[in-house]
N, C-alpha and C positions, 0 to 999 in steps of 0.2 A: 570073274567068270562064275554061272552058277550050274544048276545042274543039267544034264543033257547040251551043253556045247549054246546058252546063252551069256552072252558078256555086254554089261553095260560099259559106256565110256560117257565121260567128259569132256566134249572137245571148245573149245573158244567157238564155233562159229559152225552152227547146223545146217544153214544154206549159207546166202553169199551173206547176208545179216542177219540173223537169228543163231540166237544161242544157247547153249543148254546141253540136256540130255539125247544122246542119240541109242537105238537100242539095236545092236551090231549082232547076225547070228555066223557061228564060226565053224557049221557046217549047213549042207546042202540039205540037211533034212531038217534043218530046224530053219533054215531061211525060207523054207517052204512053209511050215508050220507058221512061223509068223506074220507069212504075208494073207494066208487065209484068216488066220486071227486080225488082221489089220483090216482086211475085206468084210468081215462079219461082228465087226467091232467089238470081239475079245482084246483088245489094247486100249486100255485109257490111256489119253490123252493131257494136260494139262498144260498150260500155258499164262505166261503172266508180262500182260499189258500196260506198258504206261502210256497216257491218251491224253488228250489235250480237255481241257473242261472238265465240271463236276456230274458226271452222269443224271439223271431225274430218278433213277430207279435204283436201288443198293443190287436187287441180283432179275435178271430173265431169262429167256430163251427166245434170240434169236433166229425166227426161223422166217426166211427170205432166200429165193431161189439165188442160183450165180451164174453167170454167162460171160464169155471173153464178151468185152467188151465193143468194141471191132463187129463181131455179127451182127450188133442190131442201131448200133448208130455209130459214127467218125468216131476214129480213138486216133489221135498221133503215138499211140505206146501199143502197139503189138498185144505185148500180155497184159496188157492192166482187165481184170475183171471187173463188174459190176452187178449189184442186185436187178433182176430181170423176169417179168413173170416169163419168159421162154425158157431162162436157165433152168440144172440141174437144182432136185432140193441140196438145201444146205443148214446145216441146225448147230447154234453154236449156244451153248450155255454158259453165262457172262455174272459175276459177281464183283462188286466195289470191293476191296481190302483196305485203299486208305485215298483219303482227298487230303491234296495238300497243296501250297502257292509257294511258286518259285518265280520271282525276281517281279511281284508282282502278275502273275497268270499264275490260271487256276488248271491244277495236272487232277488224275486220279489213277492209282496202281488197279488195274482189274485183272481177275483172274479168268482166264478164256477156257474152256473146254470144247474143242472140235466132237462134234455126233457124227457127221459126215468128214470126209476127205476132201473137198474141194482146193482148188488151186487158190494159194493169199487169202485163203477164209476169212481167218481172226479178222485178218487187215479190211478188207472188204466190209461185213458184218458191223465192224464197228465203226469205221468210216458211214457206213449208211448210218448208225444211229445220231453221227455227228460226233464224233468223238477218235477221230482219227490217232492214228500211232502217231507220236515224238519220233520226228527224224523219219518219217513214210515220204520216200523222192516222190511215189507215187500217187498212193493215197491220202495225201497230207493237202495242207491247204492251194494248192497248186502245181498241177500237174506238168510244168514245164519245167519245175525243180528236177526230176530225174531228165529229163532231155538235156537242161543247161549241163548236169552233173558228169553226162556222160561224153559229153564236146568240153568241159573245161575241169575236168576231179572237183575236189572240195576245193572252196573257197571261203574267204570270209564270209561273203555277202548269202553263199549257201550255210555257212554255221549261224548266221544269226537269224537266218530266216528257218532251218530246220531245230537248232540245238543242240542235236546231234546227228553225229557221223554214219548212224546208224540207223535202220527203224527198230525202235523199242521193244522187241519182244522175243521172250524165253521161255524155252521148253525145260520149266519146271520139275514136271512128277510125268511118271510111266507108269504103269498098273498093267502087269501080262501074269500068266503062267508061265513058269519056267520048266515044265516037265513034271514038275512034284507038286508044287505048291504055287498060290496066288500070289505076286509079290508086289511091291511100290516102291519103286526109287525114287528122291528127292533131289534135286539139287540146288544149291542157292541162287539167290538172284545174280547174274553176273555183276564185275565193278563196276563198271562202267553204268551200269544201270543203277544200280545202287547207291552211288554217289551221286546221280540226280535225282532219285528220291530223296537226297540225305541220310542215308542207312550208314 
C-alpha cells in the first residue's frame, strides 16, 4: 500500500488471459482519483507482447482507429474488434525487446504501451500489423480457434495450433501518482511466458 489509500497487487490473471500488474484503490476517493487519471491519461500503461514473426520495424506508433467488429461487416465473435476508419482513435506505441525461434518459427517479445483505452487494443494493433499474439483464440491465425475453444476447452489439436493456453500478453509496468509522488511499478514477465521465451 502507498500513500493516500493506493495499493498495488499482483494477481495471476488481469482479465480472463492477461497477466500482470493490477492497480487496486482502497478508498472511494482515490478510486475516483484514478479513474479520472486513467480518463486523462495520467496512468502509464505498459505491456509486454509475445507475437508471432520478426516485426520489420524495432519500435512505432500505431495509430489506427478500432471498431467492434460486428458494426461494419459479418463477425461470427460478438466482441472481436477490428482496425476501421469508422472506429474510435486508438494509438499504441510498440517496441521489439528480443527476436528469437522456437521450434523452428520465428517469435518476437514486444513491448506495448496503450495512448488510448480501447477494447483488445494491444491485440487488435498488432494483429493488424501482422504480428498477432501466441495463443490469441481470437486474434491469432484463425478465428474459429476461439469458437472451437468454447464448444470443446483446450485440446491438443487447439495447443498445437495455438501454443499456448493463453494469449500472450502482460501487464508489465504502471506509472501513477500516488498522492505524493510519481511512481513505477514493475513486475516480471509471468512463467509461463517466460519459459516460452526461454527466460
Amino acid at each position: 500500500e502507498t500513500a493516500n489509500g493506493a495499493r498495488i497487487s499482483i494477481i495471476t490473471r488481469l482479465d480472463r488471459e492477461t497477466s500482470g500488474l493490477v492497480l487496486l484503490a482502497v478508498t472511494g476517493e482515490r478510486a475516483r482519483q484514478f479513474g479520472e487519471a486513467m480518463q486523462s491519461g495520467g496512468i502509464g500503461k505498459e505491456y509486454t507482447a509475445l507475437v508471432h514473426g520478426w516485426p520489420s520495424w524495432d519500435e512505432r506508433l500505431i495509430d489506427q482507429p478500432i471498431i467492434r467488429q460486428g458494426e461494419v461487416m459479418a463477425s461470427e465473435i460478438w466482441l472481436k474488434r477490428c482496425v476501421h476508419p469508422a472506429g474510435a482513435a486508438a494509438r499504441t506505441e510498440v517496441r521489439v525487446e528480443k527476436r528469437f525461434e522456437r521450434g523452428g518459427e520465428r517469435f518476437a517479445v514486444v513491448r506495448a504501451c496503450p495512448r488510448t483505452g480501447r477494447t483488445h487494443q494491444i491485440r487488435v494493433h498488432l494483429a493488424h500489423e501482422g504480428h498477432s499474439l501466441v495463443g490469441d483464440k481470437i486474434y491469432g491465425h484463425r478465428e474459429g480457434a476461439y469458437l472451437e475453444f468454447i464448444e470443446t476447452g483446450w485440446t491438443p489439436k487447439l495447443a498445437e495450433e495455438l501454443l499456448l493456453p493463453r494469449h500472450a500478453l502482460h501487464a508489465s509496468a504502471l506509472e501513477f501518482h500516488d498522492g505524493v509522488a510519481r511512481r513505477r511499478v514493475e513486475c516480471r514477465l509471468a512463467a509461463d511466458l517466460a519459459a516460452f521465451v526461454g527466460e
